[in-house]
N, C-alpha and C positions, 0 to 999 in steps of 0.2 A: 383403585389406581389403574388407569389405564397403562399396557406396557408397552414399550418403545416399539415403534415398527420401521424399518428398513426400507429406503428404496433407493436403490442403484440409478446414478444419474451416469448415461453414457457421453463420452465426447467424441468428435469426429476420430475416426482411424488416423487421419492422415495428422494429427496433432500429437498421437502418440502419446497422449494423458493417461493416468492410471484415473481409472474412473472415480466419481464423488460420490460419496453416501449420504444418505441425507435419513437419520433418523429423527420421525413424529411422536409426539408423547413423551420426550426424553427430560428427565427431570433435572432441576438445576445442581443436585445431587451427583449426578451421573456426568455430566458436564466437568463439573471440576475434579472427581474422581480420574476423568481421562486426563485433563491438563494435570493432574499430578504424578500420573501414569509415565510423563510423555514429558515430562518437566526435567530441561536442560539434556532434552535429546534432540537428534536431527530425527524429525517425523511424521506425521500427519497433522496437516493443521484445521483448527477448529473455530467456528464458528455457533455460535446459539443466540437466539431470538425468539423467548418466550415460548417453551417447550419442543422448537426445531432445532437439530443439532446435525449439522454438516462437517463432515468429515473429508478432507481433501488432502491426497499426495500429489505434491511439487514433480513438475514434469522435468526435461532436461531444457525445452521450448520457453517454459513456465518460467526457469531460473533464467534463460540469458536473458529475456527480455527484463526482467523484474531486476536483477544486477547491474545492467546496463543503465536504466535510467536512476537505478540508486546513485551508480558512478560518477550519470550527471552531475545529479544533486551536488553532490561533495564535493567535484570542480570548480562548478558555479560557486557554490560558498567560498571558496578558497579564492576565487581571482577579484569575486564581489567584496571580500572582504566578511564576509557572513559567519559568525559564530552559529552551529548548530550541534545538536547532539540527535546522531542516528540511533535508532532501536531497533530497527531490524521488523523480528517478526514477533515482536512482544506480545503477550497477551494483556488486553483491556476489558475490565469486563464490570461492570456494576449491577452487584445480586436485586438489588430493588426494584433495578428495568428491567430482570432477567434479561438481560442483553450482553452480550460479550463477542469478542472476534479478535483476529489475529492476522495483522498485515503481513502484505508480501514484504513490503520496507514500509518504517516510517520515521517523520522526520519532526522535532522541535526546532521552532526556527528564530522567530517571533519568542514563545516561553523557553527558551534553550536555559537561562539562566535560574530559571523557576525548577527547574528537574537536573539539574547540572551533577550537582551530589547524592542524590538518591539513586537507592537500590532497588526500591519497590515503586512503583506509583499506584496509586488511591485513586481513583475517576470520582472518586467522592470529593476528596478533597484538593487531588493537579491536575490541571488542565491536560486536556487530551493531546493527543499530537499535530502538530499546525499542518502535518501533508503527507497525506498518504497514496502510497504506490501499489495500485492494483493490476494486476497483470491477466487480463479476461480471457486464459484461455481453455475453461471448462464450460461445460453445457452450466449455467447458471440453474441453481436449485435454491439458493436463499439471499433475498433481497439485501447486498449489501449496505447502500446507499442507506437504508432505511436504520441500519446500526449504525453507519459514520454517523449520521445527522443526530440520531437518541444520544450522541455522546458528544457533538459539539465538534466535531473536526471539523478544521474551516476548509479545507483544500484537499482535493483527492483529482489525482491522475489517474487514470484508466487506461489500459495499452489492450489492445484488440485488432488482431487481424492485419496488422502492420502498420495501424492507425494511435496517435495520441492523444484521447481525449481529456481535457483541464474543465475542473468544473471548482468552484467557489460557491461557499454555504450560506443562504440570501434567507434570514428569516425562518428555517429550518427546513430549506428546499434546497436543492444543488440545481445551480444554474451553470451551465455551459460557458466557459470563458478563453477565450484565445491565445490570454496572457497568462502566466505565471502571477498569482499576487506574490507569492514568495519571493520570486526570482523574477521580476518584471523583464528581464533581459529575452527570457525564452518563451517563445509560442508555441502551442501544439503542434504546428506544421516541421517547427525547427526540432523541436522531442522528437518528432517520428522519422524525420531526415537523419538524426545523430544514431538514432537506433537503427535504421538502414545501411547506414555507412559502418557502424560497427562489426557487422555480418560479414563487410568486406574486406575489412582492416583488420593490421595485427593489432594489438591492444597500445603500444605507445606511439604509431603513425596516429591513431585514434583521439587517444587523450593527447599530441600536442595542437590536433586539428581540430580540439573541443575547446582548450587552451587560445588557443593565438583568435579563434572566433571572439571566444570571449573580454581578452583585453581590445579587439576592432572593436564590437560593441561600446565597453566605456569608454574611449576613446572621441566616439564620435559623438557632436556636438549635441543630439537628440538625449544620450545619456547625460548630460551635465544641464 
């Protein structure tokens, strides 16, 4: 048996990340030993992908951004009329793909009603989560993208650098997309403008100016 080996991913100074770990050779053993470690605490989140196991603390940077467009989300559902059920930073992991991870936020949109009552979810047997919120601001050490897709998430945001990136899942590849499939209302351009303006804003000038957006939106004749 090979034994697990460490290597320290740094991120910019000026981003103020606690650094990521990223342990090679780490057995799918040792994986869920940590998640149970670590299970219904505030703390290091985990990722693995067929013997890589990445270990990441949530910066202060990390959480506005990643909160901030959750808060969209929940908005938008609410004035669209959208039933959804959040989960946060649940762990999804299925032992066959050895594959697992842990979103910054994610969201049932689409299957809200299929996971509505459950306690647990199974990737064996519920569907994954229809969109997920990733907040890029560590030195990248394991291919996300490459677990959303092993497990079927149809939709994953990206936030980087002050930027919104929307990508939809085409055939088991993430393609680049402008619009929200969830939330057709919102574009990447309009995600990273909300998430700018919240920097600026108290938090209820914010959400009524996320608000009153959103009813002009259905309102006008393009949405009907």
């Amino acid at each position: 048996m090979v034994a697990p080996q460490a290597i320290l991913v740094e991120a910019p100074a000026e981003m103020a990340v606690v650094q990521c770990v990223l342990l090679q050779h780490a057995s799918w053993k040792t994986y869920e030993s940590l998640l149970a470690d670590y299970e219904d605490q505030a703390g290091p989140c985990f990722c693995y992908d067929n013997g890589m196991l990445e270990i990441k603390m949530p910066s202060a940077i990390h959480e506005k951004a990643n909160r901030t467009l959750a808060q969209l989300v929940d908005v938008l559902a609410e004035e669209m009329g959208i039933d959804l059920v959040g989960l946060g930073s649940t762990t999804f992991k299925r032992e066959d793909l050895l594959k697992g991870f842990e979103p910054d936020s994610c969201f049932y949109v689409r299957n809200a009603d299929a996971i509505f009552d459950k306690d647990k979810i199974d990737l064996e047997v519920d569907p994954p989560p229809d969109l997920v919120i990733e907040a890029d601001v560590t030195s990248k050490s394991l291919n996300t993208f490459a677990l959303f897709s092993a497990l079927g998430v149809p939709e994953v945001w990206r936030y980087d650098d002050g930027r919104v990136t929307m990508y939809r899942l085409v055939s088991g590849v993430y393609v680049e997309t402008e619009q929200s499939p969830a939330f057709p209302l919102l574009t990447s351009e309009m995600a990273a403008l909300f998430l700018a303006e919240r920097l600026e804003m108290k938090s209820t000038v914010w959400l009524r100016r996320v608000r009153e957006w959103a009813r002009e939106q259905l309102q006008s004749p393009s949405a009907n």
